[in-house]
VOGU-3710 file (C-alpha; in Angstrom, 3 decimals, decimal comma):
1> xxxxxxxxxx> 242,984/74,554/41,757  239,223/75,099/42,808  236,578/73,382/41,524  235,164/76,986/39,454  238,131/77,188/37,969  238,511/73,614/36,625  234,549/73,569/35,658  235,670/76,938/33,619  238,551/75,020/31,484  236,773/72,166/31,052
11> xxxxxxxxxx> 233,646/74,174/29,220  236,100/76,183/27,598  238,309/73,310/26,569  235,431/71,323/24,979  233,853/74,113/23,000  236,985/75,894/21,582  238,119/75,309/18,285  241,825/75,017/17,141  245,136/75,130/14,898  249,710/75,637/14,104
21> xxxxxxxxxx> 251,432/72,639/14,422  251,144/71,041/18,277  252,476/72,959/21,071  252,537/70,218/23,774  252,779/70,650/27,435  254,804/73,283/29,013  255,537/71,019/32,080  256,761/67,977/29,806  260,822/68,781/30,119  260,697/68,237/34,296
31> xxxxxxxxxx> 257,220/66,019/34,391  258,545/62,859/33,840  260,850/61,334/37,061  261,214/57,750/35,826  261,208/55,522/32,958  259,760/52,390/32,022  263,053/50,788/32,146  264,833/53,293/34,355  263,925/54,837/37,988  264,915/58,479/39,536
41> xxxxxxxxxx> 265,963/61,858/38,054  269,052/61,878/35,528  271,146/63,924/33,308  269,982/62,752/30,189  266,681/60,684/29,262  264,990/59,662/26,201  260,833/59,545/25,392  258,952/58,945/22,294  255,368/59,914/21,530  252,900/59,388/18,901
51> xxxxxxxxxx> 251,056/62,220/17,539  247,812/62,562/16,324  247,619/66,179/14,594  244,226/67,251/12,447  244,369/70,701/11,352  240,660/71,466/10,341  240,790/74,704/9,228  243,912/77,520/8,713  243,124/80,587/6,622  245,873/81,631/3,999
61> xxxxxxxxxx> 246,258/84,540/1,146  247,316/84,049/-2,073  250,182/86,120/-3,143  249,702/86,769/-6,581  245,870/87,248/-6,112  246,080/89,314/-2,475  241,614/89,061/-2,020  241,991/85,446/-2,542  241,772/83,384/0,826  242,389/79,709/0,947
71> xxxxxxxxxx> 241,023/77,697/3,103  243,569/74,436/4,611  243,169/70,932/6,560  245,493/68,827/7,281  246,737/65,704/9,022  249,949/64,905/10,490  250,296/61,255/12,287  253,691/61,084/13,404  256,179/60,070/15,705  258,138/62,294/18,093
81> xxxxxxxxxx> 261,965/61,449/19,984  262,668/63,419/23,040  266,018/63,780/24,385  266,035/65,743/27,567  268,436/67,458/29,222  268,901/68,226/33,291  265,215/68,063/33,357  265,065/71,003/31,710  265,013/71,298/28,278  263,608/68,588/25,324
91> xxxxxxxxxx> 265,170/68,667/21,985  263,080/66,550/19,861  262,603/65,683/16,308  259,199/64,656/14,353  259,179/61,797/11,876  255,864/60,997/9,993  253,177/61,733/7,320  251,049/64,226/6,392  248,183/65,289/3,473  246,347/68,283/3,210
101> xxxxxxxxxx> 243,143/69,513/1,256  242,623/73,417/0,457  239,404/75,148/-1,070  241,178/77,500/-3,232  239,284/80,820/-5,706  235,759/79,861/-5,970  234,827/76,414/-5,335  238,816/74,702/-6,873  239,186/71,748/-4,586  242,887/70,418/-4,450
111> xxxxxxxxxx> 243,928/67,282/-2,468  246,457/65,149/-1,782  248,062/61,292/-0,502  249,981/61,101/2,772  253,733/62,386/1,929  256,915/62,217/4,184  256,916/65,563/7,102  259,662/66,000/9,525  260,450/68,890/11,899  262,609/69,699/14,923
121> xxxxxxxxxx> 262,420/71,728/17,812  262,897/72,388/21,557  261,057/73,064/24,485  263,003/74,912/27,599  261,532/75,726/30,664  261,930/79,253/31,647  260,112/79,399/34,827  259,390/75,863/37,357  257,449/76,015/40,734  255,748/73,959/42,955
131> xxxxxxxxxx> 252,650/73,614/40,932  253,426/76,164/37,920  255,488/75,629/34,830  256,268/77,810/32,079  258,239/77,492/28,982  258,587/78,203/25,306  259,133/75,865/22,709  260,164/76,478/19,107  260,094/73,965/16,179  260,395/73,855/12,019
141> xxxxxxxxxx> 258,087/71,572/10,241  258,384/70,982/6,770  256,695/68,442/4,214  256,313/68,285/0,294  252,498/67,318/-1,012  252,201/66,344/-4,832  248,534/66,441/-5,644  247,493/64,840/-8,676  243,919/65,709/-9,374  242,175/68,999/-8,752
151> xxxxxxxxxx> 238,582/69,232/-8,321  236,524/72,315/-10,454  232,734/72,459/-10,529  232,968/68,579/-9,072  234,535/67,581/-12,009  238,044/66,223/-11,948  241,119/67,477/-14,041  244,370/65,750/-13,974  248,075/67,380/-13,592  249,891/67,834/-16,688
161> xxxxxxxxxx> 253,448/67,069/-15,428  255,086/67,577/-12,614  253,197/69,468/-9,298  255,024/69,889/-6,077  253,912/71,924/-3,173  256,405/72,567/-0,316  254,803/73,587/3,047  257,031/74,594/5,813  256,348/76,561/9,046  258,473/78,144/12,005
171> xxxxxxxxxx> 256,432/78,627/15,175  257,089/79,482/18,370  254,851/79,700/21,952  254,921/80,960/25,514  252,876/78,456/27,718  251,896/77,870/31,155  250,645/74,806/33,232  249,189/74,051/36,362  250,414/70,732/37,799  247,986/68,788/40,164
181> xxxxxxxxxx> 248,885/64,620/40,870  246,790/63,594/37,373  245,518/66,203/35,560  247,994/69,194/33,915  246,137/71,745/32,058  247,821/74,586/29,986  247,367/77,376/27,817  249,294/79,663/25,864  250,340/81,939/22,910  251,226/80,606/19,354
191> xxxxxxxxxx> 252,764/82,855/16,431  254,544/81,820/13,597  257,375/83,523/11,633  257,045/84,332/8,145  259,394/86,056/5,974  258,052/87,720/2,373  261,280/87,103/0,703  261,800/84,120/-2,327  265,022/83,818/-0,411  263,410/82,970/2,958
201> xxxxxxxxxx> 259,648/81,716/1,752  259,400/80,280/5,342  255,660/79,682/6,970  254,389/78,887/3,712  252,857/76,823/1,244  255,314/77,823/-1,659  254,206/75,949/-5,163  256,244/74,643/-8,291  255,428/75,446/-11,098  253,212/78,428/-10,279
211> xxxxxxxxxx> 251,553/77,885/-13,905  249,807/74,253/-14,456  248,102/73,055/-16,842  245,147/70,755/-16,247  243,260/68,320/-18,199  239,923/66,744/-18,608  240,031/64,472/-21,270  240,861/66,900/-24,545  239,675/69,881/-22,512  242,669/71,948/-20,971
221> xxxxxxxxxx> 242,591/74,665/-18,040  245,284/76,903/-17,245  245,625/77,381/-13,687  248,052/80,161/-11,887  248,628/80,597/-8,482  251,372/81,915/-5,842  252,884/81,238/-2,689  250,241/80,797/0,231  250,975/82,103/3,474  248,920/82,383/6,664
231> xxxxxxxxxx> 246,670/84,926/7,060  246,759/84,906/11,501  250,327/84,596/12,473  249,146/84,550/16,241  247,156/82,192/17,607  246,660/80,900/21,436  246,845/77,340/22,314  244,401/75,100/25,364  245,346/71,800/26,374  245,566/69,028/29,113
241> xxxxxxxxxx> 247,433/66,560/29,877  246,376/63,043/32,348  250,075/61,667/33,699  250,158/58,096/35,385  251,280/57,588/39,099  254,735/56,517/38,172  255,631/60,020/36,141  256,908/57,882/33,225  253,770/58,289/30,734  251,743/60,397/29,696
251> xxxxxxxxxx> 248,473/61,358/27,118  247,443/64,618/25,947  244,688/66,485/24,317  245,453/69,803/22,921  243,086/72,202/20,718  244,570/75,361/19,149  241,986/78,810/18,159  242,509/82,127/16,741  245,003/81,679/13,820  243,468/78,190/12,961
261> xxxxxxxxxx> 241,259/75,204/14,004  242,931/72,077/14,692  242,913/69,296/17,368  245,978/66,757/18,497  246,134/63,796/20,400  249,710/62,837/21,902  250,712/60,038/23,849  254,102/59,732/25,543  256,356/57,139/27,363  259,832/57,890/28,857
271> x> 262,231/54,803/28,843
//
């Protein structure tokens, strides 16, 4: 790799915005050769990871009120367990928290506490050369928010009841590395599947009930909405990755632009 063309990703790496769920490193299934605990190449191995995931900005549409856009952030910290296969292919499963805020019709401010996420997914590698990976990797995130206060003309109304909101995604992405001794950088293509069915409300933030009623001492508001689903469902995805000289640890920096704004921080050890 020349020194134009790393000066290039570096500039474009620092100035890009991002978003979807993290993508990770298209080389990860065959980077790591040992383990903390373990040396050389084998059939099976395990890794964990901790995940830093802040989701800054993802536009959605409301379905009952199709001009209405939504603005979403949110943050995921959570933990992910690798099991990999022949060097080859990573099935893995996330295990964490996550809240999220959204500017809804107007200036309607919603947010919420850190709730229980979870997903699973897999990364294969379709392609692996000398100094070129690439792979896809698929995954299904889901987590259930229950805001209790919603913000309207900075003043704060209460919940009347019960108030669930259940956000799930399924994303996919084609990505492609460039392996040097430290430094891996990658980029790709995100898109995530979405369905306009009640049957399959997947990639979506799908509320219950759609018709609250809020409260502000003995005034009341009556508040409708529908499901929420992402406006972009492609997006591409830059990131890089710094692996240590033993091959058994990694940390990565990932930003994701186009169908949102978001940034994630991963760090990985293989055991």
């Amino acid at each position: 790799m020349n020194k134009f063309f790393l000066s290039s990703f570096f500039i474009f790496f620092l100035f890009s915005k991002a978003y979807s769920l993290v993508v990770g490193n298209p080389s990860d299934p065959g980077l790591f050769e040992n383990g903390v605990f373990t040396k050389n190449k084998k059939v099976a191995s395990f890794r964990a990871s901790y995940l830093y995931d802040n989701i800054y900005k993802v536009e959605y549409t409301n379905n009952l009120q199709l001009q209405a856009k939504t603005n979403v952030k949110m943050k995921v910290l959570a933990s992910i367990l690798t099991l990999n296969f022949y060097n080859r292919l990573d099935l893995y499963g996330i295990l964490g928290k996550a809240n999220y805020e959204f500017l809804d019709i107007g200036d309607a401010l919603l947010l919420t506490d850190d709730n229980f996420a979870w997903g699973a997914g897999l990364k294969l590698l379709l392609y692996k050369g000398k100094n070129i990976d690439f792979s896809f990797d698929g995954k299904y995130f889901s987590t259930k928010q229950h805001p209790s206060f919603f913000l309207i003309e900075k003043l704060v109304y209460t919940f009347e009841g019960s108030n669930t909101h259940h956000l799930e995604e399924i994303e996919g992405s084609l990505a492609l590395s460039y392996k040097t001794n430290l430094l891996i950088p990658y980029v790709g293509a995100t898109f995530v599947y979405t369905l306009n069915t009640d049957e399959f409300p997947h990639s979506r933030i799908v509320p219950d009930p759609l018709v609250k009623i809020l409260s502000r001492g003995e005034d009341l508001v009556e508040y409708e909405t529908g499901d929420l689903k992402p406006k972009m469902n492609f997006g591409a995805v830059i990131g890089i990755s710094i692996i240590n000289k033993r091959k058994n640890a990694t940390i990565n920096i990932e930003t994701r632009v186009i169908d949102q704004n978001a940034f994630a921080f991963i760090g990985t050890l293989r055991f």
